[in-house]
Structures are given as structure tokens and as C-alpha cells.
C-alpha positions in Angstrom: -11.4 -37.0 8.3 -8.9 -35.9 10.3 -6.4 -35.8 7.3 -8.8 -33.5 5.9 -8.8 -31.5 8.9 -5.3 -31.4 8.9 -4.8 -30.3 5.2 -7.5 -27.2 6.1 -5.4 -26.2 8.5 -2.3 -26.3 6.6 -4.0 -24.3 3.7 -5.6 -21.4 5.6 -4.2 -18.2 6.1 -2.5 -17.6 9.8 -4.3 -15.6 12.3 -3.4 -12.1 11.4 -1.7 -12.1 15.2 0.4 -14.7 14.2 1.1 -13.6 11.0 2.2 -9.9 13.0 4.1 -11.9 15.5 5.9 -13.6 12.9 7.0 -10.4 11.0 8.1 -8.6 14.1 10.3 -11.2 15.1 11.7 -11.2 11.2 12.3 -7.4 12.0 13.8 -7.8 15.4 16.4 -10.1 13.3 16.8 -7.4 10.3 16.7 -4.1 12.2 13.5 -3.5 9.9 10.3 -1.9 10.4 7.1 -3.8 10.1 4.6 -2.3 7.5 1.8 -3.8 8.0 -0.9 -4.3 4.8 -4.2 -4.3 5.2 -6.0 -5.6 2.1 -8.5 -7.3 0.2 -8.2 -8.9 -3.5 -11.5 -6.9 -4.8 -9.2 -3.5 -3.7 -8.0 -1.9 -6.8 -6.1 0.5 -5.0 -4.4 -2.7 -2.8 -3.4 -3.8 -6.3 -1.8 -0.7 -6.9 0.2 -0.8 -3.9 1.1 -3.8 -4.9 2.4 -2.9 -8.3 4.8 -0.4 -6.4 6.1 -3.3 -4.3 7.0 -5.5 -7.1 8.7 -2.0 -9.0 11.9 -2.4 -10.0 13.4 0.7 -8.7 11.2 1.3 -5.6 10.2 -2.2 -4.3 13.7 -3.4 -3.4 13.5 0.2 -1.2 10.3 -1.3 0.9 12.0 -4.4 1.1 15.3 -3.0 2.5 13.1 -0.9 4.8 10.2 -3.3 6.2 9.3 -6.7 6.9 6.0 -6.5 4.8 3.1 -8.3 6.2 0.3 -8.5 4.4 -3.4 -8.8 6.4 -6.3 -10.0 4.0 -9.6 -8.6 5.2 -13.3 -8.4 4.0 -13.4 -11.1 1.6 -15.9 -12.0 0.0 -17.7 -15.5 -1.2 -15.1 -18.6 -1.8 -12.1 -16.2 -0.5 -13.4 -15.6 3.0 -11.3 -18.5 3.8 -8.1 -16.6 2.4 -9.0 -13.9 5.2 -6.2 -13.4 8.3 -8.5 -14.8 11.0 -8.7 -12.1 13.7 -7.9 -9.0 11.1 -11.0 -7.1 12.4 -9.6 -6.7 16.0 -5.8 -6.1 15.0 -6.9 -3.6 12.7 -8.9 -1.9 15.3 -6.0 -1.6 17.4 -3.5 -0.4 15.3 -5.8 2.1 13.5 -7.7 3.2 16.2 -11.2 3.9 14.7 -14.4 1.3 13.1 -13.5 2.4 9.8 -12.4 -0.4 7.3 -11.1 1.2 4.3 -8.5 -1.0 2.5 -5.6 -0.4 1.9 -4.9 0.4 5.3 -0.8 0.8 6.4 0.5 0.5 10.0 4.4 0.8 10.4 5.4 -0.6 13.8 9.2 -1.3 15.4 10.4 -4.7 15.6 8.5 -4.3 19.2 5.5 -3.8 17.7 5.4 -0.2 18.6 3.3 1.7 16.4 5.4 4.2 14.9 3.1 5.5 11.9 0.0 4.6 9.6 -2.1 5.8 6.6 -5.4 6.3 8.6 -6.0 10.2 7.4 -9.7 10.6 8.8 -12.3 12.5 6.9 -9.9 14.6 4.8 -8.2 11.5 2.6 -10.5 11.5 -0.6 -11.7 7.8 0.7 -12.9 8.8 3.8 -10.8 7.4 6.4 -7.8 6.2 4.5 -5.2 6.9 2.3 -3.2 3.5 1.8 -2.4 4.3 -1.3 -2.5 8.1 -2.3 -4.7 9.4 -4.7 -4.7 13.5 -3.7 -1.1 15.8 -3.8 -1.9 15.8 0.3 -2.4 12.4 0.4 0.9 12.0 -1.3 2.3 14.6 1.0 1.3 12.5 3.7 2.3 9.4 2.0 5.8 10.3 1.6 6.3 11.8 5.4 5.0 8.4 6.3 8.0 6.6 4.0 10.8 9.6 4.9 9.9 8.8 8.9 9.9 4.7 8.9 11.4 3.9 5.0 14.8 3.0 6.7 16.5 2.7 3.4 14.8 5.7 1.6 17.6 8.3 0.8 15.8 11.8 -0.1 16.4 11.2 -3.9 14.2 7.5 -3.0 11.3 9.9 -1.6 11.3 11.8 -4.9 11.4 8.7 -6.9 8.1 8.0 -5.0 6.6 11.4 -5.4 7.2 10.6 -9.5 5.9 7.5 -9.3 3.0 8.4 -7.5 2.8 11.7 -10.1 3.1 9.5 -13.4 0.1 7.2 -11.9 
């Protein structure tokens, strides 16, 4: 029993606090920014995002720039238990409004400042969100994000991004 209870413990996602403490101090070692990734594994546009972190030209550009941590949310069925315990009041927080749309970005310092995120209101095409953007404004807005926080995005990096973005 409590082997089991042990194991369960072991095997379930940290609390999204922990999993933010964690990266911050990561970026207080690195000089990074954290970019914080709300997501959900039913999020098409999450897997997208992903896709551009694993590019092969673009992703090593996050990873130079941000300690990426990644905040699962709004699982459903036998994958509520891969959820960040907690996500629901740091998302709150950093966003600022109710609304849940995944993805959903924060950039904060290595203090865990918030220095910039992908909430967009009623004008994204999702209402509320633009983690990943689907509209030339979103984009716009997308990019502004990366050319304020994206540490290791020269100018030419930003219009790699805009192309990639373009070409999707």
C-alpha cells in the first residue's frame, strides 16, 4: 500500500508551482527567460507549437532563449492525472482573466516577473488567446512577443518565424 502510494507519487505530474519554481531557478542559473506553456494533449494548436519547438532551425532559438516549462491543463478522462496540479490558479495569475484557451504563453524573468504573454482578449481569432498564431495580427503580435523576451532571436530569427508561421 504504501509502495503503491509512493510509486503514484513518483509518476504524477508536479504541481504546476513547483514545476514554475523549478524553471525559474533553471533560468536564474542560464540568464534565460521562462516561457511558460500552457497546454493540453486534445490542443491541436498546442501540438503545433510543439512542432516549432522541436524545428530544426527555430527550436534551438527557444531553447537558447527560455527555460520552457510546460503546464498541462484541462485534461480529460484517464489523463486528468497527467494535469499540473494547481494549473487553474497559476494560470489565473499570470493571465489575468477566467478565460482557459490553450495554448496560453507567459514569459517571466528568472524572478518570475511577468514580462509578456499571448493573452490577446476578444480580438485573437480564439477568443482570448493567441498561443499559437493563426491571423497576420496574431502573428504580429506573436513575433513582438519573441523580438521582446526571445534572448537569442537575432532580427533575421524573427523573420525566420514570420515564414514559418506564413508556410503553416
Amino acid at each position: 500500500m504504501i509502495a503503491t502510494l509512493i510509486l503514484a507519487t513518483l509518476l504524477s505530474a508536479p504541481s504546476a508551482d513547483r514545476a514554475l519554481a523549478d524553471a525559474e531557478a533553471r533560468a536564474a542559473r542560464t540568464g534565460k527567460n521562462v516561457l511558460v506553456r500552457f497546454t493540453a494533449s486534445w490542443c491541436p494548436w498546442c501540438r503545433r507549437f510543439e512542432k516549432l519547438l522541436a524545428d530544426p532551425v527555430l527550436g534551438p532559438k527557444f531553447a537558447a532563449s527560455y527555460e520552457i516549462v510546460p503546464i498541462t491543463v484541462r485534461e480529460r478522462g484517464e489523463l486528468k492525472k497527467d494535469e499540473n496540479p494547481g494549473w487553474e490558479r497559476v494560470m489565473l495569475r499570470l493571465r489575468g482573466a477566467k478565460e482557459q484557451d490553450v495554448p496560453y504563453l507567459a514569459i517571466l524573468s528568472a524572478k518570475g516577473e511577468k514580462l509578456a504573454d499571448s493573452y490577446r482578449g476578444p480580438e485573437a481569432k480564439i477568443p482570448g488567446n493567441a498561443g499559437y498564431p493563426q491571423t497576420p495580427e496574431e502573428t504580429a503580435a506573436f513575433l513582438d512577443l519573441i523580438r521582446r523576451t526571445g534572448k537569442a532571436f537575432a532580427p533575421e530569427d524573427v523573420v525566420a518565424l514570420r515564414a514559418y508561421f506564413a508556410a503553416k
